[in-house]
C-alpha positions as MATLAB code, in Angstrom:
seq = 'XXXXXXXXXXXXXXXXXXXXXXXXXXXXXXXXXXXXXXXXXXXXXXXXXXXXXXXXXXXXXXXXXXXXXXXXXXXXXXXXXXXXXXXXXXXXXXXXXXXXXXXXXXXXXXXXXXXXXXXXXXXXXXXXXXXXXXXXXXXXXXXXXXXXXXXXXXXXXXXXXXXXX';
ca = [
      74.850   84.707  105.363;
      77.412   82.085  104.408;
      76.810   80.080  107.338;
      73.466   80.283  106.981;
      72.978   78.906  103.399;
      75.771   76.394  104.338;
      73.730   74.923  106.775;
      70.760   74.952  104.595;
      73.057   73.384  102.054;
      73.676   70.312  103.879;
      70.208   69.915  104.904;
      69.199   69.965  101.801;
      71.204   67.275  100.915;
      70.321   65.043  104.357;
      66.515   65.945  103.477;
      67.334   64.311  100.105;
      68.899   61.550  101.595;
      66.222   60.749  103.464;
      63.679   60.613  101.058;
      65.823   58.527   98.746;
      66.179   56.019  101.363;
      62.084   55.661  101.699;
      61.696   55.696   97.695;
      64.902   53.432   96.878;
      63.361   50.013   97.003;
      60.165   50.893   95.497;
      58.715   48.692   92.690;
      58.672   50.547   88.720;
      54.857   50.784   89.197;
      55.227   53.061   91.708;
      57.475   55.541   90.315;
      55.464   56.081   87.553;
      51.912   55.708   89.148;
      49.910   58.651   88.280;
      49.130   60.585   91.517;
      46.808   64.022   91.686;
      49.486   66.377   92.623;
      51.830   69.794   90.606;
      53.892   66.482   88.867;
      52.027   63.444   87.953;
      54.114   60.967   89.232;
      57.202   60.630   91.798;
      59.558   60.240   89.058;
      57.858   63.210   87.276;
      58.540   65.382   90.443;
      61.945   64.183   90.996;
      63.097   64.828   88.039;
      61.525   68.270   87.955;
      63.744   68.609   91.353;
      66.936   67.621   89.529;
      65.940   69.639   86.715;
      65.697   72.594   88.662;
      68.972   72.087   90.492;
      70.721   71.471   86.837;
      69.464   74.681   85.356;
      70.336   77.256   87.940;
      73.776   75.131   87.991;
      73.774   76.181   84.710;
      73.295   79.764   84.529;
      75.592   80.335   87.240;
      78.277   78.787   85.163;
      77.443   81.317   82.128;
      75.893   78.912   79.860;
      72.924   80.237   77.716;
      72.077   77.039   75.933;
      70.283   74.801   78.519;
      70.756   70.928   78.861;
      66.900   69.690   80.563;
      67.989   66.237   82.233;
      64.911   65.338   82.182;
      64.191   65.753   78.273;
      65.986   62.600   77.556;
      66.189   60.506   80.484;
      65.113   56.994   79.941;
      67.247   55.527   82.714;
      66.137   53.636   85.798;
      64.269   56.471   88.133;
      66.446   55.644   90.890;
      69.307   56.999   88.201;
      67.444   60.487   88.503;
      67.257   60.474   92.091;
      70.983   59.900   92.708;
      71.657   62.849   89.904;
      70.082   64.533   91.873;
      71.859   63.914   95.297;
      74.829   64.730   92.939;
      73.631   68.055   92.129;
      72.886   68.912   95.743;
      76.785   67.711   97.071;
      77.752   70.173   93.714;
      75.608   73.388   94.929;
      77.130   72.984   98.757;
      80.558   72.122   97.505;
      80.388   75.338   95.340;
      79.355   77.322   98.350;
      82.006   75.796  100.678;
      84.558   77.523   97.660;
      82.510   81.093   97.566;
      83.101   84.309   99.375;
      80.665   86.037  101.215;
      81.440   88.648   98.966;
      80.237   86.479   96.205;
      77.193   85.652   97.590;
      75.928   89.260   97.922;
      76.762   89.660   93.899;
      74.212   90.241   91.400;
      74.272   87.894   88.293;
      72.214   88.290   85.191;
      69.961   85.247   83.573;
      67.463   83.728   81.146;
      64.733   81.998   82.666;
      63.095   79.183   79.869;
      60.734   81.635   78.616;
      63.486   83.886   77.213;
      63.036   86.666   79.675;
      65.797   88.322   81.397;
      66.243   89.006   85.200;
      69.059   90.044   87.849;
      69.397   88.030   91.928;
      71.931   87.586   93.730;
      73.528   84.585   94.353;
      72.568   84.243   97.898;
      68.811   84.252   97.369;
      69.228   81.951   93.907;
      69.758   79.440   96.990;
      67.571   80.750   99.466;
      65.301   79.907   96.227;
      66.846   76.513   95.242;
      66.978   74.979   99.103;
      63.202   76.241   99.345;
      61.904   75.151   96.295;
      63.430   71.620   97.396;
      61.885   71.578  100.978;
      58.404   72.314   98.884;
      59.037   69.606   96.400;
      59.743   67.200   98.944;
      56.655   67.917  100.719;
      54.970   66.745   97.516;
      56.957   63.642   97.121;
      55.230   62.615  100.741;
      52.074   63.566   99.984;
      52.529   60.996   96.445;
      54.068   58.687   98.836;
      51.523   58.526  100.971;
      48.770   57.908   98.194;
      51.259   55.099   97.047;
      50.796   53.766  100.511;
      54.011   53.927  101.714;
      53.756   54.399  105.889;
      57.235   54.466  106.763;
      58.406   57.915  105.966;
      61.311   59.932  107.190;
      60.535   63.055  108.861;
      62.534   65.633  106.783;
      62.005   69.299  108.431;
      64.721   71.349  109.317;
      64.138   70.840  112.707;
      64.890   67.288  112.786;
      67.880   67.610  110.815;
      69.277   70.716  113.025;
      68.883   68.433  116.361;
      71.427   65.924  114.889;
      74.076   68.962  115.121;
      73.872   68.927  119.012;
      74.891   64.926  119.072;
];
């Protein structure tokens, strides 16, 4: 399982990579252009990304009080997306430095809402690594209605052919 989620770890954060590397050079206008999709804006779904990342962080680390990054960021966007390739280099080295054994363990949590529930740490990041393949599916679909043609493919697929180089 280890190798598995490591490998999912890193493509994670190539996926990310990618996508920062389309979105880096993009004008204000377009970060905060509202765009029909879940998040009303690329920044809005980044930083729901990062967000997301930051919290489970979080709770895996025992805190009960949550810090929202989002709640008081008033940086430049591209300051969101790079917290974000943080996070993601902090989840895989964190992995790197867990036992299997680990993995398979059952830790308790407090989801935003105040209620209580029990996973394992192994399918918090089957959880985290999907939820960011779906977000960044949404981030291309704003791109695209931003007009933005040159965009990175980003599926696992792509990324996994690079190992064989």
């Amino acid at each position: 399982m280890k190798t598995l989620l490591l490998e999912y770890a890193a493509y994670h954060i190539w996926a990310n990579e990618q996508l920062y590397g389309c979105i880096k050079n993009l004008n204000e206008e377009s970060w905060t252009k509202e765009i029909t999709s879940s998040f009303p804006s690329l920044l809005k779904t980044l930083l729901h990304m990062w967000d997301a990342e930051s919290l489970w962080w979080q709770r895996i680390q025992g805190k009960t009080e949550m810090f929202i990054p989002s709640k008081n960021f008033h940086e430049h966007p591209l300051k969101g997306a790079e917290a974000l390739l943080m996070q993601g280099h902090v989840w895989k080295e964190w992995l790197e430095s867990t036992s299997e054994a680990k993995l398979n363990e059952v830790f308790s949590y407090t989801n935003l809402k105040g209620l209580s529930y029990e996973s394992s740490y192994s399918h918090l990041l089957m959880h985290l690594f999907n939820h960011g393949t779906y977000h960044r599916g949404q981030l291309v679909t704003i791109l695209r209605q931003l007009g933005v043609t040159d965009i990175p493919a980003t599926d696992f697929i792509v990324w996994s052919r690079g190992l064989n180089k």
